[in-house]
Each structure stands twice: as structure tokens, then as C-alpha cells.
ChimeraX commands (.cxc) that place a marker at each C-alpha (Angstrom):
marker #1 position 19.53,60.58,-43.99 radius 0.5
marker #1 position 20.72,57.37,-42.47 radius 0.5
marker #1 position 19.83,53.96,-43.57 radius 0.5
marker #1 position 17.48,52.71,-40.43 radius 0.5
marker #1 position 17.46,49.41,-41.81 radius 0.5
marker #1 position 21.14,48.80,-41.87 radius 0.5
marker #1 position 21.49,50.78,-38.63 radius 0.5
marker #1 position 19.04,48.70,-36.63 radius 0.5
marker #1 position 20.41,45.50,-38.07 radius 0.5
marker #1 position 24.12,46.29,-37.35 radius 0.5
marker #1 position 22.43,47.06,-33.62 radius 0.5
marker #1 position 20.98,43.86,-33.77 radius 0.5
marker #1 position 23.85,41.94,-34.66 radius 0.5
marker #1 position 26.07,43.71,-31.88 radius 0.5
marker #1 position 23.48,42.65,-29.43 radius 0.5
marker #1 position 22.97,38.96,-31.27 radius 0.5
marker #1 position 26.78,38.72,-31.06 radius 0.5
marker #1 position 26.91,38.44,-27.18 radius 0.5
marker #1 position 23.94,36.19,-27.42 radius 0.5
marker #1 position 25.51,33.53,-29.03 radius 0.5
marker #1 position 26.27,30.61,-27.26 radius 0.5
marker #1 position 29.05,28.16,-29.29 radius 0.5
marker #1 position 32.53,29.39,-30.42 radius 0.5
marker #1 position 31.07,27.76,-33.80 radius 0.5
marker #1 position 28.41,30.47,-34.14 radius 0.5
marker #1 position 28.57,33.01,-36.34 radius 0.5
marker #1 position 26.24,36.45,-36.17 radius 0.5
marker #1 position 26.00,37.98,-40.03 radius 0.5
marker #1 position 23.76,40.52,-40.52 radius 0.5
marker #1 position 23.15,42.51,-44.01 radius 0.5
marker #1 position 19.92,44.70,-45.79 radius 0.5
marker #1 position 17.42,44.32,-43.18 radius 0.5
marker #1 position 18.17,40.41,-41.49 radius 0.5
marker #1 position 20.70,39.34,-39.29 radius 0.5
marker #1 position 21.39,35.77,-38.96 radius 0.5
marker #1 position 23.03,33.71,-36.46 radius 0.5
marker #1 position 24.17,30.00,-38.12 radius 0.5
marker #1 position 26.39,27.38,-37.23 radius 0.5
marker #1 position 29.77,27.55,-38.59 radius 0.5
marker #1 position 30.26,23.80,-37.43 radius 0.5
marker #1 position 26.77,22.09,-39.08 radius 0.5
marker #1 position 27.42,24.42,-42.46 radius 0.5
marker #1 position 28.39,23.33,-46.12 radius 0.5
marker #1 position 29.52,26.09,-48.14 radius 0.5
marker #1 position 25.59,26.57,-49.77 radius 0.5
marker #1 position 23.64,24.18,-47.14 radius 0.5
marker #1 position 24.17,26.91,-44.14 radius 0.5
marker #1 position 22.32,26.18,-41.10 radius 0.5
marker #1 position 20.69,29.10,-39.61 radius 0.5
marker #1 position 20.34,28.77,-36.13 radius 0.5
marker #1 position 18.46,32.05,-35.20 radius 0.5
marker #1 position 17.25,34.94,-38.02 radius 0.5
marker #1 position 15.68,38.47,-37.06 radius 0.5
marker #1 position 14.08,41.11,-39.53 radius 0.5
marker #1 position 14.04,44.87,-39.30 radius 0.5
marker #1 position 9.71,44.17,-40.54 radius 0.5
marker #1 position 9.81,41.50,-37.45 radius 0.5
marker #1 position 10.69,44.78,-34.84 radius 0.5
marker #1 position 8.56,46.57,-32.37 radius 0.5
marker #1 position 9.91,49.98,-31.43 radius 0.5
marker #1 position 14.17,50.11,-31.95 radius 0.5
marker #1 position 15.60,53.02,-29.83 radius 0.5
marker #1 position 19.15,54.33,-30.47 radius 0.5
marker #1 position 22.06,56.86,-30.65 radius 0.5
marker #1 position 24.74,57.02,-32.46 radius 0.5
marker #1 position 28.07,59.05,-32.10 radius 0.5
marker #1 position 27.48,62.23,-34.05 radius 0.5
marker #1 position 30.02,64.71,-32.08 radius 0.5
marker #1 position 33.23,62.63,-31.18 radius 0.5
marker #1 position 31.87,59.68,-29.40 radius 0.5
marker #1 position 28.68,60.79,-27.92 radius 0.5
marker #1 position 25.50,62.84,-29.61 radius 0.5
marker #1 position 22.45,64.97,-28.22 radius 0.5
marker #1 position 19.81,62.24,-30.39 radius 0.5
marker #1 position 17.89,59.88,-29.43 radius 0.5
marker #1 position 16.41,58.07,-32.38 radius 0.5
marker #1 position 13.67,55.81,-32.54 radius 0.5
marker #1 position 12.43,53.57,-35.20 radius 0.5
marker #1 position 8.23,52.21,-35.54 radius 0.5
marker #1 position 7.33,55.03,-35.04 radius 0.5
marker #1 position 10.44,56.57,-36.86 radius 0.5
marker #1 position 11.31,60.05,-34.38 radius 0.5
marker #1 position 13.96,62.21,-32.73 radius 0.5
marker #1 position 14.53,63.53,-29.34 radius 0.5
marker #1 position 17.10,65.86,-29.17 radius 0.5
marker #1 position 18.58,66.76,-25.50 radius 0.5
marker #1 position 21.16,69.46,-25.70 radius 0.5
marker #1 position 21.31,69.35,-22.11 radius 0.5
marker #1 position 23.88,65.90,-22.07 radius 0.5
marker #1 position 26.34,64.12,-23.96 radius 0.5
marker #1 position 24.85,61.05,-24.61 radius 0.5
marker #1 position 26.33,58.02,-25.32 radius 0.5
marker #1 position 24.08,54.83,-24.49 radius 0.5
marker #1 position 20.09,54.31,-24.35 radius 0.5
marker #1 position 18.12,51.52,-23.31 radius 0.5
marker #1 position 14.78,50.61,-22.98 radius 0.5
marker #1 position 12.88,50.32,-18.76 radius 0.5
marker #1 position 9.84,48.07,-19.61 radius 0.5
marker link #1:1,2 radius 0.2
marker link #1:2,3 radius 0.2
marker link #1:3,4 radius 0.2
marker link #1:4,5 radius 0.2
marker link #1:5,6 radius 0.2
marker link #1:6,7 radius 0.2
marker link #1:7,8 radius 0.2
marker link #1:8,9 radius 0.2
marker link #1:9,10 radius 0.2
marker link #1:10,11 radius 0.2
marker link #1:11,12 radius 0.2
marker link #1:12,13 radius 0.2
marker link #1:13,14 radius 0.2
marker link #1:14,15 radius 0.2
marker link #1:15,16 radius 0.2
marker link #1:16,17 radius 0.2
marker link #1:17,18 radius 0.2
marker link #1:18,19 radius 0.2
marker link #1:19,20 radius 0.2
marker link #1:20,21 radius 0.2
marker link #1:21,22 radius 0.2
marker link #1:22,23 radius 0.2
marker link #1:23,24 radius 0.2
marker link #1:24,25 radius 0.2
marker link #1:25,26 radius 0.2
marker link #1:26,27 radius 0.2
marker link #1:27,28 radius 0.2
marker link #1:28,29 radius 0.2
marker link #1:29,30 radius 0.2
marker link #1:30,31 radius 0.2
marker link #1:31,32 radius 0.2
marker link #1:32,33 radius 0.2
marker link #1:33,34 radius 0.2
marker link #1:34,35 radius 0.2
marker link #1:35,36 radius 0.2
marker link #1:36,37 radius 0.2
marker link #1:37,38 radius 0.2
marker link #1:38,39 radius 0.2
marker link #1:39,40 radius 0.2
marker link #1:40,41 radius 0.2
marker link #1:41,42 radius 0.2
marker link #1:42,43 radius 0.2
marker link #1:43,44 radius 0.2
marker link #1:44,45 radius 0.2
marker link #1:45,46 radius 0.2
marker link #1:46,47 radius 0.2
marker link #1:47,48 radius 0.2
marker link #1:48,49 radius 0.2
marker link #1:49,50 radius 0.2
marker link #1:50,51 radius 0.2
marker link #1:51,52 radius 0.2
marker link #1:52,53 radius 0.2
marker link #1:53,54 radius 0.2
marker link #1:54,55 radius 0.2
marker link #1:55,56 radius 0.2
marker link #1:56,57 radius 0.2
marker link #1:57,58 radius 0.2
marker link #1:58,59 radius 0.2
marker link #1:59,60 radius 0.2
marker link #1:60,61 radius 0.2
marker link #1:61,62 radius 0.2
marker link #1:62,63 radius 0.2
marker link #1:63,64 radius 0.2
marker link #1:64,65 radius 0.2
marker link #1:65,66 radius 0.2
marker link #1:66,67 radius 0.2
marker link #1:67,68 radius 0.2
marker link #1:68,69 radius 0.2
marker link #1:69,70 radius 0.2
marker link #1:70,71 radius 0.2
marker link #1:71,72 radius 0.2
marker link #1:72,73 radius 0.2
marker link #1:73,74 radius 0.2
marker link #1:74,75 radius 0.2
marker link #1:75,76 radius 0.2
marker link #1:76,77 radius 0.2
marker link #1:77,78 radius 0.2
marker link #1:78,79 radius 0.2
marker link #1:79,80 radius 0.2
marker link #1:80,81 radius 0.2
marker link #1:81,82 radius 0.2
marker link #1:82,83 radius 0.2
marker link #1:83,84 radius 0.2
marker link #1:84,85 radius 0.2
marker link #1:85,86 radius 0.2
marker link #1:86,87 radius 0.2
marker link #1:87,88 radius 0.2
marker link #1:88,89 radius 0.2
marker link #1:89,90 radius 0.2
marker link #1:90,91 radius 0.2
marker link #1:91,92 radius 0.2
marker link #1:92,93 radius 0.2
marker link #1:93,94 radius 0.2
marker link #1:94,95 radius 0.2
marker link #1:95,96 radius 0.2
marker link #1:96,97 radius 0.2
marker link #1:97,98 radius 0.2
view
């Protein structure tokens, strides 16, 4: 079984990553945070977080993964933790329509 908490903050980060605005950002993420702080306003200990997410802090978290080659027939969702599986396509990307 996978570890949804690292998977969903990895996703997180990706996302976070093209969020951030200042070449002095930096996106970390780890267990179940991911953290965007300020390279350029950071000591080595006093590290000034400019943005923080939890896995705890998430509504629903919908993704896939590459399973076969690049592409999978899974759709996984996390709160409330389910698959879809759709033999029908090769899927590579989901998003959310709200």
C-alpha cells in the first residue's frame, strides 16, 4: 500500500512549486507538511516560513499515479480514501470541475 500522506504532500509541493512567487522561495515538503519559506529572510535555524499546508488541513485530494509505463487505469482519492478503476483509458492526469 502506498503512503497517502507522502503522496499527497509530494502532490502538494509540485503544485506549491509553481505557486511560488520569488526566485528566493523555496517549496520543501516531508511526512505530512509542505512548506514554502524564504531562502532570502532565513538563518540556518530561524527559517521563515512563508506558506505551510498539512495532509489533516485537506478536503478531498484526487490523483493518479503512473502504474503501467507512464499512465494507469486508477483514480485515487483521499478523505474519503477510494479507487476508481477505468480499464477503458490510459490515464495520465485528473483534476477536479468545481
Amino acid at each position: 500500500m502506498i503512503n497517502l500522506r507522502l503522496v499527497s504532500s509530494l502532490l502538494l509541493a509540485i503544485l506549491a512549486s509553481a505557486c511560488s512567487q520569488k526566485s528566493s522561495e523555496i517549496v520543501v515538503c516531508g511526512d505530512d507538511k509542505v512548506l514554502i519559506f524564504d531562502e532570502s529572510e532565513s538563518e540556518s535555524t530561524d527559517v521563515k516560513v512563508t506558506w505551510q499546508w498539512k495532509v489533516s488541513d485537506a478536503g478531498e485530494l484526487v490523483y493518479t499515479k503512473g502504474e503501467i509505463s507512464w499512465w494507469t487505469h486508477n483514480i485515487y482519492f483521499i478523505n474519503p480514501e477510494k479507487r476508481l478503476i477505468i480499464p477503458d483509458i490510459n490515464i495520465y492526469k485528473v483534476r477536479v470541475i468545481k
